[in-house]
N, C-alpha and C positions, 0 to 999 in steps of 0.2 A: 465484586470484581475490582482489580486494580491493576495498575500498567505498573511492573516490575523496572527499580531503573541501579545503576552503580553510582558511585565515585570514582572520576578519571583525571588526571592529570594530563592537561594538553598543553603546549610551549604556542602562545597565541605571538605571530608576528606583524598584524597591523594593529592599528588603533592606537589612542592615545597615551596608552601605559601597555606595550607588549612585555613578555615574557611568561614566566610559567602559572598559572591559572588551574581550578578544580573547576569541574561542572558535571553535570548529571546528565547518563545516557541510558537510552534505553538497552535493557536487557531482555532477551528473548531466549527464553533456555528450553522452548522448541516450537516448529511451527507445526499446525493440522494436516493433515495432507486429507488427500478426495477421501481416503480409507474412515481415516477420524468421525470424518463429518458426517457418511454413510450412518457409521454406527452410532453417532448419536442421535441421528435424525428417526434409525429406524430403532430406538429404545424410548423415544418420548412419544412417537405415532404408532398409530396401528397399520403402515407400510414395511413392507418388509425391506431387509436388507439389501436382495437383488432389484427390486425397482426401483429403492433410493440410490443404487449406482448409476441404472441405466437414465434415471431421470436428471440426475448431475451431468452424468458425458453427454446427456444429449443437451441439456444449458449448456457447457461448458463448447460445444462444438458450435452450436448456433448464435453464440456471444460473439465468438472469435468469426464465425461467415459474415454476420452481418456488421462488428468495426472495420473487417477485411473489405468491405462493399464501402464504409464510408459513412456507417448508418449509425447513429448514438443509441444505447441500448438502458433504457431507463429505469432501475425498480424504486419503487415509493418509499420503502424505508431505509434502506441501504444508499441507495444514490444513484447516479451515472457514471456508464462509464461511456470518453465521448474520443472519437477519433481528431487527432490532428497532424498535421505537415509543417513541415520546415522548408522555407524556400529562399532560395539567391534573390534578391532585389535586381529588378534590369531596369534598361533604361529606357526602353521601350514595349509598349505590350508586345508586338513579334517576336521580341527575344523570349520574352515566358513559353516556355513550354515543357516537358516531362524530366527534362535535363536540370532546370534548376530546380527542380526537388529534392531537396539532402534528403532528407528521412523520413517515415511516417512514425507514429507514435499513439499510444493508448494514453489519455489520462483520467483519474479519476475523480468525480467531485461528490464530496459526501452531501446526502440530503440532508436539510436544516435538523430532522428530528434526529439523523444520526450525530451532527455537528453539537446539538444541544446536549445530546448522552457521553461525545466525547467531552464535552467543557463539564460535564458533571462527574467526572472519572477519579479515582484517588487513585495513590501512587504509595509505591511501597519499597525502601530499601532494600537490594540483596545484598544477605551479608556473604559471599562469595570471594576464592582467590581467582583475579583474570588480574594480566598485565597492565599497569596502571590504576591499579584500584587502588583507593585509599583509606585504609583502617580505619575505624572508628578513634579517637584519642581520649 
C-alpha cells in the first residue's frame, strides 16, 4: 500500500523568502463508499453481503447517536472518534450558557498502532494531468 501524491505549484506569500514554490499533495483518485466496504468485507468473510450492510448502518447510526449525546466512541485499532465545542470566553460564569456555544464538532484521533502504520506508509508519484502539476524534466 502507498499514499498516492502530485507535484503542485503554489505562490507561497508569507515567510522569509515568498513567492512561487513546488510541494507535494495528496492525490485521491477515488474514495470507498458504505457500498465498497460491504463488498469487500463480505468477499474476505463468510458474512454475507446483506448483513454486512445492515451491520455498517447500524455502526454508522450509533456512532453518530452516541457523539450526538457527547459520548467519545473508542475502537482499538483504528482510534477515537471524540466529540468537541467551541465557545465565547465570558467574563463571568452567569454569562456561560447554551448561547456562547459557536459549534460542535467530531474530531478524530488515530490510535498509536494506527499512527505507527501511518509513519510506516510509502508514497508514490502520480504521473497525471491536474492544474498545476509539474512534469517530470
Amino acid at each position: 500500500m502507498a499514499i498516492s501524491y502530485v507535484r503542485v505549484k503554489k505562490n507561497i506569500t508569507t515567510g522569509l523568502v515568498p513567492g512561487d514554490k513546488y510541494l507535494a499533495r495528496l492525490f485521491r483518485d477515488s474514495d470507498v463508499s458504505l457500498n465498497d466496504l460491504c463488498v469487500e468485507i463480505s468477499q474476505s468473510t463468510t458474512v454475507g453481503y446483506p448483513d454486512v450492510l445492515a451491520c455498517l448502518k447500524a455502526l454508522e447510526i450509533h456512532i453518530s447517536r452516541h457523539i450526538l449525546n457527547g459520548q467519545a466512541v473508542k475502537f482499538n485499532l483504528l482510534g477515537s472518534f471524540i466529540p468537541s465545542i467551541k465557545a465565547k470566553a465570558m467574563s463571568t460564569l452567569e454569562e456561560v450558557d447554551n448561547s456562547t456555544i459557536k459549534k460542535a464538532r467530531c474530531r478524530f484521533y488515530p490510535s498509536p498502532a494506527f499512527m505507527y502504520d501511518l509513519a510506516k506508509t510509502s508514497f508514490q508519484l502520480r504521473d497525471i494531468e491536474v492544474k498545476g502539476y509539474q512534469p517530470q524534466q
